[in-house]
C-alpha positions as CSV (number, residue, x, y, z in Angstrom):
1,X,43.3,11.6,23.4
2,X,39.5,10.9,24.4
3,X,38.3,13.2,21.3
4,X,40.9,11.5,18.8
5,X,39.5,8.3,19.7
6,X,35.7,9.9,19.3
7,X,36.8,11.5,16.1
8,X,38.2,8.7,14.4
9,X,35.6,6.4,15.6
10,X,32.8,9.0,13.8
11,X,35.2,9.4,11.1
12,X,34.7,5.1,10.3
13,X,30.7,5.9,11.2
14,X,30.6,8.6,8.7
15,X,32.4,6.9,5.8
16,X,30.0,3.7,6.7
17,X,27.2,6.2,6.5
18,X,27.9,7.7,3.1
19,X,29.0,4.1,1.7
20,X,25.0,2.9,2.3
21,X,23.8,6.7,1.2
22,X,25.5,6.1,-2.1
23,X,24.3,2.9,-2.9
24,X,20.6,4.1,-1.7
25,X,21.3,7.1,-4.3
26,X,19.9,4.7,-7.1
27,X,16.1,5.1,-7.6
28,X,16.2,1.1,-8.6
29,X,18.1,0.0,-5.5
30,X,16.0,2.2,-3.3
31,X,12.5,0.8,-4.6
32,X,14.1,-2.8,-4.3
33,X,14.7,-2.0,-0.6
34,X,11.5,-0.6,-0.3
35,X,9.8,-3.6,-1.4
36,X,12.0,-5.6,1.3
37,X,11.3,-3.5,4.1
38,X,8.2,-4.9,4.0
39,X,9.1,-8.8,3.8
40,X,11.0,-11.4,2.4
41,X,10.8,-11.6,-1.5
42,X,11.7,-13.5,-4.6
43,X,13.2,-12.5,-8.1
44,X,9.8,-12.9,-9.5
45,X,8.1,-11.1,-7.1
46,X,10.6,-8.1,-7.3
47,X,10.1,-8.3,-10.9
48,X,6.5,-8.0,-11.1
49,X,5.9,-5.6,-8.4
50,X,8.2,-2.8,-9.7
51,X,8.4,-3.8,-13.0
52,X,12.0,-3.5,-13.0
53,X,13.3,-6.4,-15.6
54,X,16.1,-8.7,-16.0
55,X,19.3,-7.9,-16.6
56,X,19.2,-4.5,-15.0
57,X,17.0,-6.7,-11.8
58,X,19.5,-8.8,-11.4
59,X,22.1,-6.7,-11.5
60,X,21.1,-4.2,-8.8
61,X,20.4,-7.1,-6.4
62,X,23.8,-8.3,-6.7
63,X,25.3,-4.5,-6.0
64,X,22.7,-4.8,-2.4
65,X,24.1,-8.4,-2.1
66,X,27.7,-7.7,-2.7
67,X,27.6,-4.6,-0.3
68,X,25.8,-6.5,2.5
69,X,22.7,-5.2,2.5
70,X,20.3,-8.0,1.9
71,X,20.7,-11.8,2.7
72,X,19.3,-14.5,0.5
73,X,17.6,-18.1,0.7
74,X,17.2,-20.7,-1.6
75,X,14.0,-22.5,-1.8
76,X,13.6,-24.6,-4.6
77,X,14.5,-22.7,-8.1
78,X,13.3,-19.1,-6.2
79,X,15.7,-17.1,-4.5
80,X,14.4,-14.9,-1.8
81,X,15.9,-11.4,-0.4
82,X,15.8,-9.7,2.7
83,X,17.1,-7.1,4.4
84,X,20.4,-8.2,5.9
85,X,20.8,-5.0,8.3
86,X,18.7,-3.2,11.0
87,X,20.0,-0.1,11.0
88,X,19.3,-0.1,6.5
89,X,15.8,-1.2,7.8
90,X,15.2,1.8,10.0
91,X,16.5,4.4,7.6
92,X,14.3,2.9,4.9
93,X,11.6,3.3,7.3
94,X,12.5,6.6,8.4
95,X,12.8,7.5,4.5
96,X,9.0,6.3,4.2
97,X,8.0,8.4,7.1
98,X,9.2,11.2,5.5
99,X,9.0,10.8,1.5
100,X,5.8,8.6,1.6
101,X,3.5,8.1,4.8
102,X,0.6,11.0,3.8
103,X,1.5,12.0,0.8
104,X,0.5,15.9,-0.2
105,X,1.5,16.5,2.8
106,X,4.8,18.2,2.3
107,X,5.7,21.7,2.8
């Protein structure tokens, strides 16, 4: 009964791993996070930084909205995004680590 319960519990893990794997699969989303890893941002900033324009801006921050993965906050007339998880944080990190800390550097 123990490794049911172990199995089932890494069988929810695994489809909540491969739910934030798919939505990382988009080289948009996945620059967006990238961005956010690093602070707290707004529309604008997004925008100019990755010059990734409106609609197809918007609409990718409402996917990482939607799904969970960032938070926002009014201020004004800006809206800023974060990262909403800790665990997205550290993979995005560990991503970075891997795909851009020293570049050339690959085997």
């Amino acid at each position: 009964m123990n490794a049911l319960v172990d199995m089932n519990a890494m069988r929810a893990a695994a489809g909540e791993a491969s739910a934030l794997l798919r939505l990382l699969a988009h080289e948009d989303r996945l620059l967006l996070l990238c961005q956010l890893s690093q602070e707290e941002l707004c529309v604008g900033d997004l925008e100019e930084r990755l010059d990734i324009h409106q609609p197809s801006l918007s609409q990718q921050l409402g996917v990482l909205r939607r799904d969970g993965v960032v938070h926002t906050r009014r201020a004004g007339r800006h809206i800023y995004y974060r990262i909403a998880d800790p665990r997205v944080l550290k993979l995005l990190q560990t991503l970075y680590g891997l795909f851009c800390d020293n570049e050339g550097e690959h085997e």
